[in-house]
KELO-536435 format. One record per residue (C-alpha): residue number from 1; y, z, x. Coordinates in pm, whole numbers, plus 32768, in hexadecimal, padded with zeros to 4 digits. Layout:
N
@num->NUM, py->Y, pz->Z, px->X
...
REM end
This chain:
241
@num->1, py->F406, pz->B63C, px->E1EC
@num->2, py->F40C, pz->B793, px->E131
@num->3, py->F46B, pz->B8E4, px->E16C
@num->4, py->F364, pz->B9FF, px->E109
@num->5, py->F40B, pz->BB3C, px->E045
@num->6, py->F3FD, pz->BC48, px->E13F
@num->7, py->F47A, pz->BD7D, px->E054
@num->8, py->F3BB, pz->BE5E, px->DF94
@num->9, py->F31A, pz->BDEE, px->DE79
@num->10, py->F319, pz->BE9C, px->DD28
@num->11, py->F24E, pz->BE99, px->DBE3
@num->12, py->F2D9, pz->BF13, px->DA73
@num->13, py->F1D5, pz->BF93, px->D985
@num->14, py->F273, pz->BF31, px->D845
@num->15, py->F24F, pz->BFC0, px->D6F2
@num->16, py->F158, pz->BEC9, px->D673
@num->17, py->F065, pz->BF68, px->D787
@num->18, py->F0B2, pz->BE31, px->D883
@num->19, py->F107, pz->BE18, px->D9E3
@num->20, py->F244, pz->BD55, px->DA27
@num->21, py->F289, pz->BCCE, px->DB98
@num->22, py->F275, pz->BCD4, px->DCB2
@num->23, py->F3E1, pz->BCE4, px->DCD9
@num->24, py->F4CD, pz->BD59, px->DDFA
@num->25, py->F5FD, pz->BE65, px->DDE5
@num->26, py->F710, pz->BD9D, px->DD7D
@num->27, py->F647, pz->BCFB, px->DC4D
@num->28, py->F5B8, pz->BE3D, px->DC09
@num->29, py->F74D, pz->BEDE, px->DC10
@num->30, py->F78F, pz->BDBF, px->DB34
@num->31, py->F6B2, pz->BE47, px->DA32
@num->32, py->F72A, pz->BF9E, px->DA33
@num->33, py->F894, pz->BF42, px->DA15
@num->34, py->F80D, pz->BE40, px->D8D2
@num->35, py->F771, pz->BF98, px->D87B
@num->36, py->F5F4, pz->BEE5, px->D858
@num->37, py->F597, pz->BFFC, px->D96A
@num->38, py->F5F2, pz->C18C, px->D8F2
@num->39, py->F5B6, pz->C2B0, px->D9B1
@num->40, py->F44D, pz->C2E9, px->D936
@num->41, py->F3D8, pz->C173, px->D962
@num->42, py->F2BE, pz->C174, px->DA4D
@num->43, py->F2FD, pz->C0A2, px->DB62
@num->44, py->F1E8, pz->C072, px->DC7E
@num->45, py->F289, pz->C08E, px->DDE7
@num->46, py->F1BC, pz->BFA2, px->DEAF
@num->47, py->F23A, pz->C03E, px->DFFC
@num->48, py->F1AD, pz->C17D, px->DF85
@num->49, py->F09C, pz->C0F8, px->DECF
@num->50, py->F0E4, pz->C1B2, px->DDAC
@num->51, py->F152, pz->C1E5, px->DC64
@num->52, py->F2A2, pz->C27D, px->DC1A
@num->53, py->F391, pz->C2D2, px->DB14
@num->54, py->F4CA, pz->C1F2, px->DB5E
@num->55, py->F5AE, pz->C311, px->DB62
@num->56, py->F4E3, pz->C396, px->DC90
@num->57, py->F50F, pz->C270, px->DD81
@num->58, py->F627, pz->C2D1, px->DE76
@num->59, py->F6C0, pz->C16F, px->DE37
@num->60, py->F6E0, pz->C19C, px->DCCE
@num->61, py->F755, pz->C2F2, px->DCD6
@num->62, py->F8C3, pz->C2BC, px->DCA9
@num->63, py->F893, pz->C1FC, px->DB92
@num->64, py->F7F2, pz->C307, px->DAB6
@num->65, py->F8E8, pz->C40D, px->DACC
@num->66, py->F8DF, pz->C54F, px->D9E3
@num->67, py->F997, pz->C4DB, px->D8C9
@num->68, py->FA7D, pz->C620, px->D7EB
@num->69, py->F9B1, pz->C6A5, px->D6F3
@num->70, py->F9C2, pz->C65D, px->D598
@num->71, py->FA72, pz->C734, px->D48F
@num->72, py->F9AF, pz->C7A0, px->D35D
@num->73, py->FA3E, pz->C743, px->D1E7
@num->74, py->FA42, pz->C85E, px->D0DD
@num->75, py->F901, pz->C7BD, px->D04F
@num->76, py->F864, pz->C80A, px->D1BC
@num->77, py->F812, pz->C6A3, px->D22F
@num->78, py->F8B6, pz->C60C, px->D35F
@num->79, py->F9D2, pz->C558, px->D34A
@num->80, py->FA4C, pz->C46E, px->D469
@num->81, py->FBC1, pz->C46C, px->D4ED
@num->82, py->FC22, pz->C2FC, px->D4B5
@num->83, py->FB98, pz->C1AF, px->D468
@num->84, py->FA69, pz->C10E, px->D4CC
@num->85, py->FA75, pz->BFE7, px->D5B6
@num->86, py->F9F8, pz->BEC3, px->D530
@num->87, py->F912, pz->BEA2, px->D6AC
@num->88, py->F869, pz->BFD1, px->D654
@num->89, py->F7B2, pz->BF0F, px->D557
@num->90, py->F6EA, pz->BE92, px->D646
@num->91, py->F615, pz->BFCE, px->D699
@num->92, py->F54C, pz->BF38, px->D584
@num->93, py->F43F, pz->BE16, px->D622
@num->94, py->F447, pz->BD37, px->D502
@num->95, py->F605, pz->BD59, px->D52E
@num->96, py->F605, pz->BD17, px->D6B6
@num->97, py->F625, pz->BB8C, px->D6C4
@num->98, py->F76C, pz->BBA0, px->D5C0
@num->99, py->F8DD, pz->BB7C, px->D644
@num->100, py->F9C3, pz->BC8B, px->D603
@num->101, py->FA89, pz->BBB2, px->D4DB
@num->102, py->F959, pz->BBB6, px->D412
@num->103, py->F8F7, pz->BD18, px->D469
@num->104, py->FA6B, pz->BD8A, px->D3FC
@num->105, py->F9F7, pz->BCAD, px->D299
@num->106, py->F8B9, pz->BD62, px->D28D
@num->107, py->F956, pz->BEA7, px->D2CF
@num->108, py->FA83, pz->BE89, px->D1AB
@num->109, py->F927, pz->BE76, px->D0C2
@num->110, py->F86C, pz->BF81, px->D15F
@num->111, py->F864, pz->C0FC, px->D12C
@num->112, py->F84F, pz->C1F9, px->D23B
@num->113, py->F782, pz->C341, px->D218
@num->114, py->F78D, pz->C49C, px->D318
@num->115, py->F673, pz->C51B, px->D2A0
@num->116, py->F5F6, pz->C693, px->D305
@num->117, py->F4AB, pz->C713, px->D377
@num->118, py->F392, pz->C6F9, px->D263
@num->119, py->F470, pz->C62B, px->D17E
@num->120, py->F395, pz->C547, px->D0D3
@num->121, py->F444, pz->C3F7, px->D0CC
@num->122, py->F32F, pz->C334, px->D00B
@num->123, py->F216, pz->C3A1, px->CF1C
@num->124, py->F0E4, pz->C2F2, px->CECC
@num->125, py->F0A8, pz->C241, px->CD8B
@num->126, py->F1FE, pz->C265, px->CD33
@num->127, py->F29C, pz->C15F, px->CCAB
@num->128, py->F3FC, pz->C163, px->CCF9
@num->129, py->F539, pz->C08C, px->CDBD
@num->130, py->F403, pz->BFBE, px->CE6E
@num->131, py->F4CB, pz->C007, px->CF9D
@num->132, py->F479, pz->BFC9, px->D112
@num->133, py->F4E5, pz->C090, px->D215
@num->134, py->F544, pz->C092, px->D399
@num->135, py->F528, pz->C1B9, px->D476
@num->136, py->F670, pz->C1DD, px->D581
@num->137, py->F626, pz->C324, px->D604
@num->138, py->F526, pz->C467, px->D5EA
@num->139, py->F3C6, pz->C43D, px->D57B
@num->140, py->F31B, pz->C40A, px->D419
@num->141, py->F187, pz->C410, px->D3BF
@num->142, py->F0EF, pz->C333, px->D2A6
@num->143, py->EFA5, pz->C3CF, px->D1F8
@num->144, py->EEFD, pz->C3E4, px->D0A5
@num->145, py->EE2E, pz->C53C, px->D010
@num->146, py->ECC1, pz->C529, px->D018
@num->147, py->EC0A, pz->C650, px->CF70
@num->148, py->ED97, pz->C71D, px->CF36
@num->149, py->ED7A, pz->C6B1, px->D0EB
@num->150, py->EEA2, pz->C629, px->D199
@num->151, py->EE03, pz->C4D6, px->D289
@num->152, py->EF1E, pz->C47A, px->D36B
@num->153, py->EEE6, pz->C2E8, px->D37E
@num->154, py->F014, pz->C297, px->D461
@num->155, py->F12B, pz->C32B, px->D532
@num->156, py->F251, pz->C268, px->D4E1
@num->157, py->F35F, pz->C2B1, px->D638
@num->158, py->F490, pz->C1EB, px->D63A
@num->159, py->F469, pz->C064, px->D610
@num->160, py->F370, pz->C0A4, px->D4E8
@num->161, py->F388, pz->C001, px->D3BA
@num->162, py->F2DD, pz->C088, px->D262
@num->163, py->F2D1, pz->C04F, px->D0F8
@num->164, py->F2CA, pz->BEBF, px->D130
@num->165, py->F1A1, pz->BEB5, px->D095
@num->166, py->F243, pz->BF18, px->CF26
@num->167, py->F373, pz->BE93, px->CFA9
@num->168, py->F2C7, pz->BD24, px->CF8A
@num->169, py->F1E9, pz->BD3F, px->CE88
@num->170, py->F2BF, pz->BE3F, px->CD81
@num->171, py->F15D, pz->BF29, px->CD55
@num->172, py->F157, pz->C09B, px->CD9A
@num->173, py->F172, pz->C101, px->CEFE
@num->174, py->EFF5, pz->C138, px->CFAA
@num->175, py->F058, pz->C280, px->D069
@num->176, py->F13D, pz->C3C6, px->D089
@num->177, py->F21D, pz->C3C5, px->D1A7
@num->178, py->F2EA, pz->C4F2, px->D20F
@num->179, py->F3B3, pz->C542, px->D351
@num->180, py->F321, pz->C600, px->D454
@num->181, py->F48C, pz->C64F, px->D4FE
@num->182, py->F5EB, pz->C621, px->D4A7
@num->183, py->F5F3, pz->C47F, px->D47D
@num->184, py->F6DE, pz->C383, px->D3F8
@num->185, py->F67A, pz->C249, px->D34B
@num->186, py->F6ED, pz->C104, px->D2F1
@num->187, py->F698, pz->C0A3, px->D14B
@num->188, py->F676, pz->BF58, px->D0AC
@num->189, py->F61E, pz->BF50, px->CF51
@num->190, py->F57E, pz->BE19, px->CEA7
@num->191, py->F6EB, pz->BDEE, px->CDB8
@num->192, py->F7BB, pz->BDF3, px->CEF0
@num->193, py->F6EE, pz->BCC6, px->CFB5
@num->194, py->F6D2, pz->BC29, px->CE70
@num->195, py->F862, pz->BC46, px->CE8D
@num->196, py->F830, pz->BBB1, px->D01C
@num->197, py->F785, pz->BA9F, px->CFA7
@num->198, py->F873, pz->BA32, px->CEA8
@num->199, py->F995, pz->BA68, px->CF94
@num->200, py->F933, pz->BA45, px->D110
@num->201, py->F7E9, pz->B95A, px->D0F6
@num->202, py->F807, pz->B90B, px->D260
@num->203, py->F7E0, pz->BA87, px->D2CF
@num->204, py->F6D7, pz->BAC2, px->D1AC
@num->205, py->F5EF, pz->B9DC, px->D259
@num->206, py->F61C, pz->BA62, px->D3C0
@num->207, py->F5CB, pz->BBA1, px->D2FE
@num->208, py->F485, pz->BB3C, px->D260
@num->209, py->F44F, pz->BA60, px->D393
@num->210, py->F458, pz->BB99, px->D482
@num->211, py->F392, pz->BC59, px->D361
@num->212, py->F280, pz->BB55, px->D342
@num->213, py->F258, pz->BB73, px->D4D8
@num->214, py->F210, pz->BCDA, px->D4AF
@num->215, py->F107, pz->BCBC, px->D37F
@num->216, py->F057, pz->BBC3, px->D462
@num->217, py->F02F, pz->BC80, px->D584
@num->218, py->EFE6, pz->BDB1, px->D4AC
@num->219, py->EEB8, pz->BCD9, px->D42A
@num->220, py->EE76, pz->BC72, px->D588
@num->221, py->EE24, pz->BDAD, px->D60C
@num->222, py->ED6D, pz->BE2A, px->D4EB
@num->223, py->EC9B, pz->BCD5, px->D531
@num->224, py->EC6F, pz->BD45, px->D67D
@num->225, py->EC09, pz->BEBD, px->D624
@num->226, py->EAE0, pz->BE30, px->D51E
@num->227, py->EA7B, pz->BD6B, px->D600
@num->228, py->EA4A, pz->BE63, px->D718
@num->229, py->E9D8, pz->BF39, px->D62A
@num->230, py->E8BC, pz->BE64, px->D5E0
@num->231, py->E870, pz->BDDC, px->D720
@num->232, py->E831, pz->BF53, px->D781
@num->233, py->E744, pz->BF9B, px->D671
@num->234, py->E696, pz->BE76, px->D6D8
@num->235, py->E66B, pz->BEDB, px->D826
@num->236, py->E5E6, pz->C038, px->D79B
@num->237, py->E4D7, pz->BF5D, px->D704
@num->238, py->E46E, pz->BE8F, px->D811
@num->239, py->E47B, pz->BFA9, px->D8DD
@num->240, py->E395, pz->C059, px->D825
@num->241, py->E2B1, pz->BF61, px->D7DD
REM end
């Protein structure tokens, strides 16, 4: 004998372009209060048979209160009153599955950036800290010049991750990326998780374990795009044949 879930049902579109769920309410409050849901994660409402930002849903409302606005430093970035919580690590997918005693590890290594609007955080070809980032809040854009031509590649919202690439292999970074609003970022350089590795092991490897999840699916869905890709240009063909 079983008994069917009879609440509404919700999906999370994550920030490696996947749909999480279904879930009902009290999972999905769960994941706010871990902080894997923000205000501008998309959730799709079932009910309503639509998608919706989760600080729209009238049950999640109250958790995504306006918060007092930041104070600027002489040097005009933002500067945030008090200390990061080691839970709002997990914003970041490939940080989500980690308990908060390793995130409070990870975070005594990490740097935290406010960044202002155009600031450009990362610049490609350079060869510098081999640094990866984590975006907590605003909005970023990765893209490269073609022809002295700005080509966005990627909006990066809160839950992105960038510069792993250099981060893992120590080569110069592939793209620019610069804010596109007031932001604030989480740093790892390559000397500081060398530092993890010698001293916490155990939360290195949840680190790269999470990390390695991400690349995967990244290569996943690239997989899946080629293929589609293809498949449509060989419809064109038989199509026109």
């Amino acid at each position: 004998m079983f008994t069917e879930n009879t609440g509404p049902a919700y999906y999370i579109w994550g920030v490696d372009q996947t749909s999480y769920g279904p879930v009902e309410l009290p999972g999905l409050v769960n994941w706010v209060k871990d902080e894997r849901v923000v205000a501008d994660t998309w959730v799709y409402v079932d009910e309503a048979k639509s998608w919706m930002k989760a600080s729209q849903i009238p049950e999640l409302k109250m958790f995504f209160r306006p918060k007092p606005k930041s104070t600027e430093s002489a040097n005009g970035s933002l500067k945030d009153e008090g200390e990061l919580r080691p839970g709002v690590l997990r914003r970041i997918k490939v940080l989500a599955d980690m308990d908060d005693h390793q995130l409070a590890i990870l975070l005594k290594y990490a740097e935290t950036i406010s960044l202002r609007p155009f600031t450009q955080v990362v610049r490609r070809a350079e060869n510098g800290e081999h640094a990866l980032y984590g975006v907590l809040e605003g909005e970023l854009r990765s893209s490269i010049l073609v022809e002295s031509k700005e080509c966005p590649l990627a909006t990066l919202p809160p839950g992105s991750l960038f510069g792993e690439i250099s981060f893992i292999d120590h080569a110069p970074h592939t793209a620019d990326v610069l804010a596109n609003q007031e932001s604030l970022v989480v740093k790892f350089t390559a000397a500081s998780f060398e530092n993890i590795m010698r001293h916490e092991p155990a939360v290195a490897l949840a680190f790269l374990h999470g990390l390695t999840k991400s690349l995967a699916g990244r290569v996943r869905t690239l997989t899946r795009r080629f293929e589609e890709a293809q498949f449509g240009q060989f419809a064109e063909v038989q199509c026109a044949a």
